[in-house]
C-alpha positions in Angstrom: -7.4 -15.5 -17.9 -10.6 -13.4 -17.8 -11.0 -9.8 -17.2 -13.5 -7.7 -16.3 -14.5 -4.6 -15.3 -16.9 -2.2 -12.7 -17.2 1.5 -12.8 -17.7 2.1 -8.8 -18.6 5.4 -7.5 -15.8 8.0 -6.5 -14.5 6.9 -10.1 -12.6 3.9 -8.9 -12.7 1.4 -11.7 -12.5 -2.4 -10.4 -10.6 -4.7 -12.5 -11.4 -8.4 -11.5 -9.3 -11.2 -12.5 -10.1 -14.5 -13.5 -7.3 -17.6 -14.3 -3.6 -18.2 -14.2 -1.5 -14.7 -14.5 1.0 -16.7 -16.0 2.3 -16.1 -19.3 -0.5 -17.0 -21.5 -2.4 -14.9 -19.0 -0.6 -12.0 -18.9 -0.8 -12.1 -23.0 -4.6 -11.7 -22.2 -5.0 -9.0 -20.0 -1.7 -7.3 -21.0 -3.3 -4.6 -23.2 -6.3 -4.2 -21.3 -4.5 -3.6 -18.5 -2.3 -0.8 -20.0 -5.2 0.7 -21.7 -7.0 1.2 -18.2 -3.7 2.7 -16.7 -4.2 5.3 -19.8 -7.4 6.3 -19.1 -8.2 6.0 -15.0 -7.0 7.6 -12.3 -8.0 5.2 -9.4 -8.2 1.0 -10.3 -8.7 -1.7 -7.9 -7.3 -4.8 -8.9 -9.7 -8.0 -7.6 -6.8 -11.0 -7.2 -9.7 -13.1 -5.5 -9.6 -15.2 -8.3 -6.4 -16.0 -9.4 -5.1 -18.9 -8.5 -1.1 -18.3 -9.7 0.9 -15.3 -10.5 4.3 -15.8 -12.4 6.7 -13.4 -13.4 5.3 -12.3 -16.7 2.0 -11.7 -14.5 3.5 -9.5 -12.1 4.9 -7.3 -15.0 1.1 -7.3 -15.8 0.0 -5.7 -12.8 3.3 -3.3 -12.4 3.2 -1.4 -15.6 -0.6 0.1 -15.6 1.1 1.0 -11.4 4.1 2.7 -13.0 1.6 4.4 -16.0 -1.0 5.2 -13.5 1.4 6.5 -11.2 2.9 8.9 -13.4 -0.5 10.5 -14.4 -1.4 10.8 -10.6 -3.5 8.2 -10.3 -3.2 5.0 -8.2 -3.9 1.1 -8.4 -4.2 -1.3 -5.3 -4.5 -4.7 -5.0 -7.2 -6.6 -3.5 -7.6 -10.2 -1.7 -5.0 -12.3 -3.2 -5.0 -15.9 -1.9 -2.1 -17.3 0.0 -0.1 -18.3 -3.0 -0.6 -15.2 -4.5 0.1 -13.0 -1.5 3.8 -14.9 -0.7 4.5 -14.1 -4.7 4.0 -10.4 -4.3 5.8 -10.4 -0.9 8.7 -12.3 -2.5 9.2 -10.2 -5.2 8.5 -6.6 -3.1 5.9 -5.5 -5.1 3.3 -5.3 -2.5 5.8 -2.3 -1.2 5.1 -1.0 -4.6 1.3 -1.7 -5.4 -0.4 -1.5 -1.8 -2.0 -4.9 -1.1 -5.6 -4.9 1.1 -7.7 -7.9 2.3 -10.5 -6.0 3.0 -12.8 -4.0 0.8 -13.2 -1.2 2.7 -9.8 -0.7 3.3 -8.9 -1.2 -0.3 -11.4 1.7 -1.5 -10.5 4.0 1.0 -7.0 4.1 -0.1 -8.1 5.2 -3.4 -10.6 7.8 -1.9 
């Protein structure tokens, strides 16, 4: 699992995965992830890439939510693939993390 990140203007920070968020995965991006949630106020998570999110990856993407969320900031998800988007239905956590399919839409929820 890669990671990497883009400082966008408005001071959203854009968090692109790469891989498998599986467990090996989430090891990878784990404190990353957490360290962004400490220190940003509005991230944009790119799923376009990942091609399988297990449970451990899920975890992954809902603790920097919870973090952020208590400093008043805010993380949504962007343009998960089919497989993806039926894992974060199933487990509700797009009613959690707002899910968008479109760009626009995506950054002017953290506007």
């Amino acid at each position: 699992m890669a990671i990497s990140l883009e400082e966008l203007t408005g001071g959203i920070t854009k968090v692109t995965l790469d891989g498998r968020l599986d467990i090996d995965g989430a090891l990878a991006v784990d404190n990353e992830m957490n360290a962004i949630a400490g220190s940003r106020k509005a991230v944009l998570v790119d799923l376009q890439a990942v091609s399988y999110l297990g449970s451990m990856g899920l975890r992954s993407l809902v603790a920097p939510a919870r973090m952020l969320k208590s400093r008043g900031g805010k993380m949504v998800l962007f343009g998960p693939n089919e497989f993806v988007d039926k894992v974060l239905k199933a487990s509700g956590i797009n009613t959690m993390i707002p899910v968008h399919y479109e760009m626009q839409s995506a950054l002017a929820a953290l506007e």
